[in-house]
C-alpha positions as protocol buffer text, in pm:
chain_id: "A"
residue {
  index: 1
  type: UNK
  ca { x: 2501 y: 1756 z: -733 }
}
residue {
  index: 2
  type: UNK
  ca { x: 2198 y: 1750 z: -524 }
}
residue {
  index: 3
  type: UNK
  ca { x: 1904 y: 1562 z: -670 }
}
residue {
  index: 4
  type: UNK
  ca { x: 1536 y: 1591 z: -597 }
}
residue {
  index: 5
  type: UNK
  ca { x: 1291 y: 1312 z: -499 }
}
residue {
  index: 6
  type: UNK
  ca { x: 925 y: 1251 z: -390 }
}
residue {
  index: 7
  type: UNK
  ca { x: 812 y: 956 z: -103 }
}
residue {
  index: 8
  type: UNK
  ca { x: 465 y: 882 z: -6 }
}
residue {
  index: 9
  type: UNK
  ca { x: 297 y: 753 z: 296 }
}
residue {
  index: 10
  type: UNK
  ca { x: -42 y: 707 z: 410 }
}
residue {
  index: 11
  type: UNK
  ca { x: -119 y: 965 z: 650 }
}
residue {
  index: 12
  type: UNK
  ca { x: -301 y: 701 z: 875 }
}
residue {
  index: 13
  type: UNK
  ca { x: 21 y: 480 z: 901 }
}
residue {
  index: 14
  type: UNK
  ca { x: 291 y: 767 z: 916 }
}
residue {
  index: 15
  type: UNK
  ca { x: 192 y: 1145 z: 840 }
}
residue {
  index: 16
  type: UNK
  ca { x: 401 y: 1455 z: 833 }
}
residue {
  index: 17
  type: UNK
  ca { x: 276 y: 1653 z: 1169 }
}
residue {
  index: 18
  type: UNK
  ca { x: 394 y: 1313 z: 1285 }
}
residue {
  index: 19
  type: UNK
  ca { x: 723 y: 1313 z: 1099 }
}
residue {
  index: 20
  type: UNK
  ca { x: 785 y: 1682 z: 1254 }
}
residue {
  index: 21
  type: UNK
  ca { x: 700 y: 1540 z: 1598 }
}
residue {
  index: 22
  type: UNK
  ca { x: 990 y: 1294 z: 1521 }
}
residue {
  index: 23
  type: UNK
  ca { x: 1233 y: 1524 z: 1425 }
}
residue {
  index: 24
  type: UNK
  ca { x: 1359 y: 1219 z: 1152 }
}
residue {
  index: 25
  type: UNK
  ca { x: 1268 y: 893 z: 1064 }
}
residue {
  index: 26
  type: UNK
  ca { x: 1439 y: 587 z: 870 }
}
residue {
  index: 27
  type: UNK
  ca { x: 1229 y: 568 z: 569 }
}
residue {
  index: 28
  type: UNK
  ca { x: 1199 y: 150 z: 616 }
}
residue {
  index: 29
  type: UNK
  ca { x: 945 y: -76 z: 474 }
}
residue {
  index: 30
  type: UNK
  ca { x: 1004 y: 14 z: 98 }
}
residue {
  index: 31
  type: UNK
  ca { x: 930 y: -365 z: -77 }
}
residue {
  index: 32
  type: UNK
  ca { x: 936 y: -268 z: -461 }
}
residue {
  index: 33
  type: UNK
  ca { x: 1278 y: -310 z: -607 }
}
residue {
  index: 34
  type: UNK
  ca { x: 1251 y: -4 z: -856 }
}
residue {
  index: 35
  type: UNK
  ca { x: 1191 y: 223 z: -543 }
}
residue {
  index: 36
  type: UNK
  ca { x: 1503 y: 49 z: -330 }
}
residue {
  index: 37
  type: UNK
  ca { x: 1708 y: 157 z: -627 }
}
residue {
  index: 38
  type: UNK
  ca { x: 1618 y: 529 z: -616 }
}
residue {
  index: 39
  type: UNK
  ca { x: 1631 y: 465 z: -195 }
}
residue {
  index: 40
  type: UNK
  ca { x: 2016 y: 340 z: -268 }
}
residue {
  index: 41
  type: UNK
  ca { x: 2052 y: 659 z: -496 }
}
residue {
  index: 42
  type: UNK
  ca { x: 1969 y: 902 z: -248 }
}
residue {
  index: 43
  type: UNK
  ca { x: 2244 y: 1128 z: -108 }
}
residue {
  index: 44
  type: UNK
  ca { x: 2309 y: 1321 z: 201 }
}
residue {
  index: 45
  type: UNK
  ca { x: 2129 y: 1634 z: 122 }
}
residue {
  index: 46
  type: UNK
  ca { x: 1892 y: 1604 z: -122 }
}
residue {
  index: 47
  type: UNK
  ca { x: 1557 y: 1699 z: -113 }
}
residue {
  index: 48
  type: UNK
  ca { x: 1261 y: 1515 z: -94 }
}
residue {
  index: 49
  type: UNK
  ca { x: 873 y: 1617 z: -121 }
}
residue {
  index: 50
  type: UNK
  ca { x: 610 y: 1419 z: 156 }
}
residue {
  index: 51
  type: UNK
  ca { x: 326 y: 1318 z: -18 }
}
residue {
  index: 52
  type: UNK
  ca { x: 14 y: 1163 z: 174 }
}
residue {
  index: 53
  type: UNK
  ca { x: -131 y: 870 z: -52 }
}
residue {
  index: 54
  type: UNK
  ca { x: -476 y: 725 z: -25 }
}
residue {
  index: 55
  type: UNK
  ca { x: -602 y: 1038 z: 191 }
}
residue {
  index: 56
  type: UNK
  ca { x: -527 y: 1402 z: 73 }
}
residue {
  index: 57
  type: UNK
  ca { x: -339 y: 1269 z: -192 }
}
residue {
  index: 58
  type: UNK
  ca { x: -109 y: 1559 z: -193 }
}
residue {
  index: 59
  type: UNK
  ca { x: 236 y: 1707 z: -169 }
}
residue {
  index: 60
  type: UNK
  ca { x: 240 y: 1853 z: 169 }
}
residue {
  index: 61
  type: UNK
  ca { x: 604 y: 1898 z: 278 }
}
residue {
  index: 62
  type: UNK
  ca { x: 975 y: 1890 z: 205 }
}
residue {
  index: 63
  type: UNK
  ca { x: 1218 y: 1681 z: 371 }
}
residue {
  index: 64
  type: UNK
  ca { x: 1609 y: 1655 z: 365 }
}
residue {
  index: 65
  type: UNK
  ca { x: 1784 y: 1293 z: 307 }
}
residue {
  index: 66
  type: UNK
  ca { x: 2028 y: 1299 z: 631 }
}
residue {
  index: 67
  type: UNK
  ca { x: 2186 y: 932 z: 575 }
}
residue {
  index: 68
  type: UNK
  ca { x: 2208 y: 756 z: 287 }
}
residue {
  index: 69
  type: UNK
  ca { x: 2112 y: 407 z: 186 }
}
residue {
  index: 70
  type: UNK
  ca { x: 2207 y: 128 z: 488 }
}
residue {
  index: 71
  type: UNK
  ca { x: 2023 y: -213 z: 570 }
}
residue {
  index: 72
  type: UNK
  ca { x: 1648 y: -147 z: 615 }
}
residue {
  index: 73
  type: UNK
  ca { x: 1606 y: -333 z: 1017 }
}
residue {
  index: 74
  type: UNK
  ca { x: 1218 y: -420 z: 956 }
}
residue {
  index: 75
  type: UNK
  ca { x: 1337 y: -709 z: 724 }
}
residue {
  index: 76
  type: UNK
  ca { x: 1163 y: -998 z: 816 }
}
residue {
  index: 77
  type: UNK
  ca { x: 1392 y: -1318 z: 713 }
}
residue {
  index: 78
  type: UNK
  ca { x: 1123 y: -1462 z: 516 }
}
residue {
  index: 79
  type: UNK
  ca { x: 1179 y: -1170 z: 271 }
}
residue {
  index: 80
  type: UNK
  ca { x: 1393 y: -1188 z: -2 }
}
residue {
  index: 81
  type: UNK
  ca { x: 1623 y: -944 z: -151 }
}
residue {
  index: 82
  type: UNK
  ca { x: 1876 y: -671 z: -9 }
}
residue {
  index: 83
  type: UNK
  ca { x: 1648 y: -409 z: 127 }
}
residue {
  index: 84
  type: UNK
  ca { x: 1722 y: -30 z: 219 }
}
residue {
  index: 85
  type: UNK
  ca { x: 1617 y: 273 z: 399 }
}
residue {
  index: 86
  type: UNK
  ca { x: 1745 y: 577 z: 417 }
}
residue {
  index: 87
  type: UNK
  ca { x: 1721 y: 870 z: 728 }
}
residue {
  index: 88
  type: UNK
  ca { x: 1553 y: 1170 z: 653 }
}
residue {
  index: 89
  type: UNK
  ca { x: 1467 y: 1492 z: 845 }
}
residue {
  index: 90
  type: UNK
  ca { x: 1175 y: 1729 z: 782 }
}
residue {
  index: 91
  type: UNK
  ca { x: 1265 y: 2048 z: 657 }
}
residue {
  index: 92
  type: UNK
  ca { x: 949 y: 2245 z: 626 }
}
residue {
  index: 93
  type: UNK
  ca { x: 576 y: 2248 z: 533 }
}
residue {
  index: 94
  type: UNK
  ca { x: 431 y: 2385 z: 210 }
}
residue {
  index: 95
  type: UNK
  ca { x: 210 y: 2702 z: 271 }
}
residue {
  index: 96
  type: UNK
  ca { x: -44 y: 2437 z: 125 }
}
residue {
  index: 97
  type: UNK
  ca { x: -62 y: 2099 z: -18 }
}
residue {
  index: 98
  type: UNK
  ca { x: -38 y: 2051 z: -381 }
}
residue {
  index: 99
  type: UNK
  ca { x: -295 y: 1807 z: -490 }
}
residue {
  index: 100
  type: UNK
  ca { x: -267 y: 1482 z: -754 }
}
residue {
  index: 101
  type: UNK
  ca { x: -536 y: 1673 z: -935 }
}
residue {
  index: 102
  type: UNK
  ca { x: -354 y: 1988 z: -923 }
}
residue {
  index: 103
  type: UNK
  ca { x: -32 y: 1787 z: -1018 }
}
residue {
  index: 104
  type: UNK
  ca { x: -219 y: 1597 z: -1296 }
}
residue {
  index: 105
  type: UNK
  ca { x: -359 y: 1897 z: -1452 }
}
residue {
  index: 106
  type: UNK
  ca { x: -68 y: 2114 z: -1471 }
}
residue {
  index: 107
  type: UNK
  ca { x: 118 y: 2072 z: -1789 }
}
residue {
  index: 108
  type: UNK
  ca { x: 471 y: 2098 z: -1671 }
}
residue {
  index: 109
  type: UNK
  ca { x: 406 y: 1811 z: -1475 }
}
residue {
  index: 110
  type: UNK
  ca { x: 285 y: 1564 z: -1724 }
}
residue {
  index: 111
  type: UNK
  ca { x: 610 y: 1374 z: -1738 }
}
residue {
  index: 112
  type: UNK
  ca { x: 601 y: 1337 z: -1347 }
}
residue {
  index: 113
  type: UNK
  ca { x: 677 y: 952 z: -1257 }
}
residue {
  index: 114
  type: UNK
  ca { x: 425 y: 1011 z: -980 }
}
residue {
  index: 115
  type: UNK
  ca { x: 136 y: 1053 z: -1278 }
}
residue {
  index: 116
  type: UNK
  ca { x: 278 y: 810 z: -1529 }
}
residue {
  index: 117
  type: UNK
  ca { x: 369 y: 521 z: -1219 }
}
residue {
  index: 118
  type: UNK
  ca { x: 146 y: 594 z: -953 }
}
residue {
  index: 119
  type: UNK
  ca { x: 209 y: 261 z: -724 }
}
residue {
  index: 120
  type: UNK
  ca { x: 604 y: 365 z: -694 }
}
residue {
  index: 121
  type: UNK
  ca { x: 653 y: 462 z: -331 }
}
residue {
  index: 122
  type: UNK
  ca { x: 991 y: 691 z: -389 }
}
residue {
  index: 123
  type: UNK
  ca { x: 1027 y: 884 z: -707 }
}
residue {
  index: 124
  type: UNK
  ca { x: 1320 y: 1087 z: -857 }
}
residue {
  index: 125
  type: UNK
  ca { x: 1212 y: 1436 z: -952 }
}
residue {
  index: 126
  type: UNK
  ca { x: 1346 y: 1673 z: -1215 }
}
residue {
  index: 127
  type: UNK
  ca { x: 1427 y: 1982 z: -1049 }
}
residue {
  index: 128
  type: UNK
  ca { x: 1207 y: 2214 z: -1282 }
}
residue {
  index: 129
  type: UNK
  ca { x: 925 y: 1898 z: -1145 }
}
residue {
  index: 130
  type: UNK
  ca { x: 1022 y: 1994 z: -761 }
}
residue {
  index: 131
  type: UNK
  ca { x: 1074 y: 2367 z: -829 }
}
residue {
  index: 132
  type: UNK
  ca { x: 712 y: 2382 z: -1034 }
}
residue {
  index: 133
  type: UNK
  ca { x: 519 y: 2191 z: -727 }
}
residue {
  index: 134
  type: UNK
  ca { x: 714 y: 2471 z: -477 }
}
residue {
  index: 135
  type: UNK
  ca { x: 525 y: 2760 z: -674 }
}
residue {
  index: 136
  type: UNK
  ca { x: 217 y: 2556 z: -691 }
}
residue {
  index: 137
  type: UNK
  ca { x: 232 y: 2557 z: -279 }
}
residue {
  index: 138
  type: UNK
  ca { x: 326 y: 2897 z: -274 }
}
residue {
  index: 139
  type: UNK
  ca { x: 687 y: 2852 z: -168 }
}
């Protein structure tokens, strides 16, 4: 069963025209061990929303997981622990970005790990969370 999923990036270090320019990217460089355990969870095929963090702040695309969890290469010896990445592949853009404000303010997404645990850098969705941000963009 396909699951749903949110990652975020600053726009300024990696953003989603860029992402589209790349035609996929291994989603490396995820240090919290909460978010390496939804990263391991990921399967081929799932869906995943791009949000831009610290600028725009906003859902502004949906990606595809093409390879699941494997040995994230940007691990610097010094770092402990058994860090992941997963590939992913952009799928398409929302006809416009859904907000954190929009996303805070809507009552169906009150529940959303992305209000209630804002510093977590990949995020499982409920599909009615996914679908709901879809119709907010117009989708």
């Amino acid at each position: 069963m396909k699951r749903c999923w949110l990652v975020k990036t600053e726009p300024s270090s990696y953003s989603w025209e860029q992402f589209n320019t790349d035609g996929k990217v291994d989603w490396t460089g995820v240090r919290n061990f909460q978010a390496r355990n939804h990263l391991r969870e990921m399967q081929k095929g799932d869906e995943v929303l791009f949000y831009h963090s610290v600028v725009g702040k906003e859902v502004v695309g949906i990606a595809t997981v093409s390879k699941t969890a494997f040995p994230d290469p940007t691990v610097d010896e010094s770092v402990k622990g058994d860090w992941v990445c997963v590939e992913l592949r952009p799928k398409k853009a929302l006809k416009r970005g859904v907000t954190l404000a929009e996303i805070k303010a809507d009552a169906a997404l009150k529940e959303m790990l992305l209000v209630r645990h804002s510093r977590l850098s990949v995020i499982p969705l409920a599909k009615a969370e996914f679908d709901r941000i879809l119709e907010l963009a117009g989708n």
